[in-house]
Each structure stands twice: as C-alpha cells, then as structure tokens.
C-alpha positions, 0 to 999 in steps of 0.5 A: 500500500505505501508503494502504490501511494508514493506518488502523492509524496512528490509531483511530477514537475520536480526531479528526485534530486530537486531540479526542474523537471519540464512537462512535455504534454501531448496535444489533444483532440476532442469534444472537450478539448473543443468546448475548452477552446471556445470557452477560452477564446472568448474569455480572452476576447472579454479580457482584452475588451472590458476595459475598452467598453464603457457604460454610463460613460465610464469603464465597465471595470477598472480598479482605479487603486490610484483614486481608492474606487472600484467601478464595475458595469458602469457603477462606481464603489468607493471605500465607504462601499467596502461593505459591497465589495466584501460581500461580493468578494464572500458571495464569489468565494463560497460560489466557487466553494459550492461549485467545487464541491458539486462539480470539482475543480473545473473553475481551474481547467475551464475559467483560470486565466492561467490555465488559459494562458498557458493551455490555449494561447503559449502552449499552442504557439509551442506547438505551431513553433516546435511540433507536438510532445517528441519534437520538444522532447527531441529538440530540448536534448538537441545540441544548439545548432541553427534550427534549434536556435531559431525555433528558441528565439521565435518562440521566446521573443512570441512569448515576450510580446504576448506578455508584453501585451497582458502587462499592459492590459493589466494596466488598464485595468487599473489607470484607465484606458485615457490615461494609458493612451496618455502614457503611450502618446507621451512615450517612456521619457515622460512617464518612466514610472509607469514604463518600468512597471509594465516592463517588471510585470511583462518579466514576471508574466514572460516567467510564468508563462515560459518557465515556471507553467503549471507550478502556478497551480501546483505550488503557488495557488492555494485553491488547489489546497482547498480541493482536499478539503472542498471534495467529497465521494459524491463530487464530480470530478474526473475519474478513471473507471478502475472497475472497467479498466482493470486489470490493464493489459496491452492491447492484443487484436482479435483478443477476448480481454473479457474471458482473460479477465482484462479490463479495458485499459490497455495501458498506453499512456496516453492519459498521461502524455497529456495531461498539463501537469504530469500525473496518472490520473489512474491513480485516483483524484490528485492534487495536481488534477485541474479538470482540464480533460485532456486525458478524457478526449485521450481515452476516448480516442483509444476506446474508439479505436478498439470498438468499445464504449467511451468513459473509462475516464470521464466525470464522476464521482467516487461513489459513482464509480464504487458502487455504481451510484448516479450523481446526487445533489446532496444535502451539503450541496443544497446548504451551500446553496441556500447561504450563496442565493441569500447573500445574493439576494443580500448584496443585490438588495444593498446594490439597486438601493444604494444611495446615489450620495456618500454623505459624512457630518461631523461635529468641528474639533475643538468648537465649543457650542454657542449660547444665541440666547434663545438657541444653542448652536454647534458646528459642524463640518460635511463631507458628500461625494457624489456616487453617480454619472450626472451633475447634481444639486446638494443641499440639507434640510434639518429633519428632527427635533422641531424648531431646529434649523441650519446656518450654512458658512458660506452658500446653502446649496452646491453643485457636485460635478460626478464623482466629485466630493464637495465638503464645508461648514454649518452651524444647526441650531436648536432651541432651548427647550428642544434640548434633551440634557447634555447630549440631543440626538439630531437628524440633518437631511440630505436633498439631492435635485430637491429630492429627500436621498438621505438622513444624517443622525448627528449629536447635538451637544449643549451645556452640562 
C-alpha cells in the first residue's frame, strides 16, 4: 500500500534530486478539448475588451487603486462601499466553494486565466513553433545548432510580446484606458514610472508563462489546497473507471480481454502524455488534477479505436464509480446553496438601493457650542461625494427635533460635478427647550435635485 501511494509524496514537475523537471504534454483532440477552446477564446476576447467598453460613460471595470474606487458595469464603489465589495468578494468565494464541491475543480481547467494562458494561447504557439510532445522532447536534448536556435528565439521573443501585451492590459485595468493612451502618446521619457512597471510585470508574466507553467497551480495557488478539503465521494470530478479498466493489459487484436479477465485499459499512456501537469490520473483524484480533460478526449480516442464504449475516464464521482451510484445533489450541496442565493439576494438588495450620495457630518474639533440666547448652536463640518454619472444639486434640510434649523458658512446649496466630493461648514441650531440634557440626538437631511436621498443622525451637544 505505501508503494502504490508514493506518488502523492512528490509531483511530477520536480526531479528526485530537486531540479526542474519540464512537462512535455501531448496535444489533444476532442469534444472537450473543443468546448475548452471556445470557452477560452472568448474569455480572452472579454479580457482584452472590458476595459475598452464603457457604460454610463465610464469603464465597465477598472480598479482605479490610484483614486481608492472600484467601478464595475458602469457603477462606481468607493471605500465607504467596502461593505459591497466584501460581500461580493464572500458571495464569489463560497460560489466557487459550492461549485467545487458539486462539480470539482473545473473553475481551474475551464475559467483560470492561467490555465488559459498557458493551455490555449503559449502552449499552442509551442506547438505551431516546435511540433507536438517528441519534437520538444527531441529538440530540448538537441545540441544548439541553427534550427534549434531559431525555433528558441521565435518562440521566446512570441512569448515576450504576448506578455508584453497582458502587462499592459493589466494596466488598464487599473489607470484607465485615457490615461494609458496618455502614457503611450507621451512615450517612456515622460512617464518612466509607469514604463518600468509594465516592463517588471511583462518579466514576471514572460516567467510564468515560459518557465515556471503549471507550478502556478501546483505550488503557488492555494485553491488547489482547498480541493482536499472542498471534495467529497459524491463530487464530480474526473475519474478513471478502475472497475472497467482493470486489470490493464496491452492491447492484443482479435483478443477476448473479457474471458482473460482484462479490463479495458490497455495501458498506453496516453492519459498521461497529456495531461498539463504530469500525473496518472489512474491513480485516483490528485492534487495536481485541474479538470482540464485532456486525458478524457485521450481515452476516448483509444476506446474508439478498439470498438468499445467511451468513459473509462470521464466525470464522476467516487461513489459513482464504487458502487455504481448516479450523481446526487446532496444535502451539503443544497446548504451551500441556500447561504450563496441569500447573500445574493443580500448584496443585490444593498446594490439597486444604494444611495446615489456618500454623505459624512461631523461635529468641528475643538468648537465649543454657542449660547444665541434663545438657541444653542454647534458646528459642524460635511463631507458628500457624489456616487453617480450626472451633475447634481446638494443641499440639507434639518429633519428632527422641531424648531431646529441650519446656518450654512458660506452658500446653502452646491453643485457636485460626478464623482466629485464637495465638503464645508454649518452651524444647526436648536432651541432651548428642544434640548434633551447634555447630549440631543439630531437628524440633518440630505436633498439631492430637491429630492429627500438621505438622513444624517448627528449629536447635538449643549451645556452640562
């Protein structure tokens, strides 16, 4: 038993004696290996795209860490959305959780940009540049003659200007396209900051992509630390059918494996060849497995060739393959999505009813109030930001306790440009029989258009 389990003591990238040990897949053709192509694609299309559609005239994503807002589908978060965002931050994580949990890691092998990256775009220009699995093999023990030189060079210098461009589309998404269009209209000279930045991420993405590859995900991504955890027996996920399969055995033609008691597997290891990270999935649900079905297309190939039916490896779960169970939702799938739909429900709620204005008062430091005879008055300091697209009136309004009113320091209405902050100064002054002891709770109301938008709950302090 501890022989057969040895290989969940070490991964396939790394040599016995530490070194790097690289990956050669072998390309794949198939019905999944199609699905994943379109599905990439086009989320590399919508990588590339966002930044550059606006909606309400602004990007539909940018995380503008430069002016502390994050705006996504035309909607603008500041800080004191952080409510909002963290939200959506523990909807998507526990989205991903019951998703994992239900039908394992297909998030990594599907959706991941650096699977993406690295499957559909740098391993294809492999491919085209040094040819399948045994030319790179082949050219990699080669000595450095022209063909050799020429091939590392085209590939390299591809990778290069690939990562070039996704550094720089990272940078998008988070200054804008304005002001990147600003940058490279003015060239490096004038922003050699913001030059030195893309070239430093275009090195870390040229890294990942031509060196380091799927130790991104065995390594570094803690998701796939996660997956022990999130999966369980009735989990979908890719799964050799060892009851069909075994006992392997070479293929033989015009054979009766069935009366010789072989499986199906002949053993031709074609299910490893290609898979991204270098594991036999044969040898059960691994860490290292990101649901990519590469191996899947793989099996199925042989299995057609050999007229029997397609899934000795396919999606299943445990139990399904144990004892012959079909997949069920079960009882902790349902919980996880009961607890997803009503933090949905929360945040959408908190989104469509959040208020178009970000309005702070606060009582003035080291203002003491002030005895007018009739009235006590204390001052007080605002601070709005206008969260919308449109420019718009300000004013306030005093709400509660009656015979209360406000005195503006300056001009009692503003304009606010959009996602512009206006700030200034008023007295509220409250009569001496609307006092409540030394401290009186007060309600200022905020107008926006002449429209009531917002309550203000201050305190109102008079003499002890």
């Amino acid at each position: 038993m501890i022989q057969e389990e040895a290989f969940r003591d070490t991964i396939g990238t790394i040599s016995e004696d530490g070194s790097r040990n690289f990956i050669y897949p072998k390309k794949t053709n198939g019905r999944f290996t199609t699905y994943r192509q379109i599905v990439a694609y086009a989320l590399v299309v919508l990588l590339f795209a966002m930044p550059w559609i606006r909606i309400n005239g602004l990007p539909s994503i940018q995380v503008d860490v430069l002016h502390s807002r994050f705006i996504l589908l035309g909607q603008i978060f500041w800080p004191q959305d952080f409510h909002l965002l963290f939200l959506g931050m523990l909807v998507l994580i526990l989205g991903i959780s019951l998703f994992t949990v239900a039908y394992g890691r297909l998030f990594c092998g599907w959706i991941c940009p650096q699977t993406i990256f690295m499957e559909h775009v740098f391993r294809r220009i492999e491919y085209w540049i040094e040819g399948d699995r045994n030319h790179q093999i082949r050219l990699s023990q080669a000595p450095w003659t022209f063909d050799k030189i020429w091939k590392r060079v085209a590939k390299n210098g591809l990778f290069l200007a690939i990562s070039f461009v996704i550094s720089n589309t990272f940078l998008i998404y988070i200054i804008g396209t304005d002001e990147w269009l600003n940058i490279v209209s003015h060239g490096p000279q004038a922003h050699l900051g913001e030059f030195i930045g893309i070239w430093l991420f275009t090195g870390v993405f040229y890294f990942v992509f031509a060196w380091f590859r799927e130790q991104v995900c065995l390594i570094v991504c803690p998701y796939g630390r996660l997956q022990g955890v999130l999966l369980d027996k009735n989990s979908l996920v890719i799964a050799y059918d060892r009851i069909r399969g075994e006992i392997r055995s070479r293929f033989r033609k015009s054979e009766n494996r069935t009366a010789l008691g072989q499986g199906d597997c002949i053993d031709c290891d074609l299910c490893v060849q290609v898979c991204p990270t270098g594991i036999d999935i044969r040898n059960g649900t691994q860490l290292e497995c990101i649901n990519c079905t590469a191996c899947i297309d793989a099996c199925d190939t042989v299995m057609d060739g050999m007229n029997k039916p397609r899934g000795l490896i396919r999606f299943a779960s445990e139990n399904e393959i144990a004892e012959g169970k079909p997949f069920m939702f079960t009882t902790r799938m349902k919980a996880y999505s009961v607890i997803v739909m009503a933090l949905v429900a929360i945040w959408l709620s908190l989104l469509l009813f959040r208020s178009p204005i970000e309005a702070t008062i606060l009582r003035a430091p080291g203002q003491m109030m002030q005895d007018r005879g009739e009235s006590i008055s204390n001052l007080y300091t605002f601070k709005v930001i206008n969260k919308g697209n449109d420019l718009a009136d300000l004013s306030f309004g005093m709400i509660d306790p009656k015979g209360a009113r406000l005195q503006h320091v300056g001009t009692d209405k503003w304009v606010i440009e959009p996602l512009e902050l206006v700030q200034g100064s008023m007295f509220v002054l409250l009569p001496k029989t609307a006092l409540n002891g030394a401290e009186t709770k007060v309600t200022i109301g905020v107008f926006l258009n002449g429209e009531h938008v917002d309550d203000i709950g201050i305190r109102f302090y008079g003499p002890r």
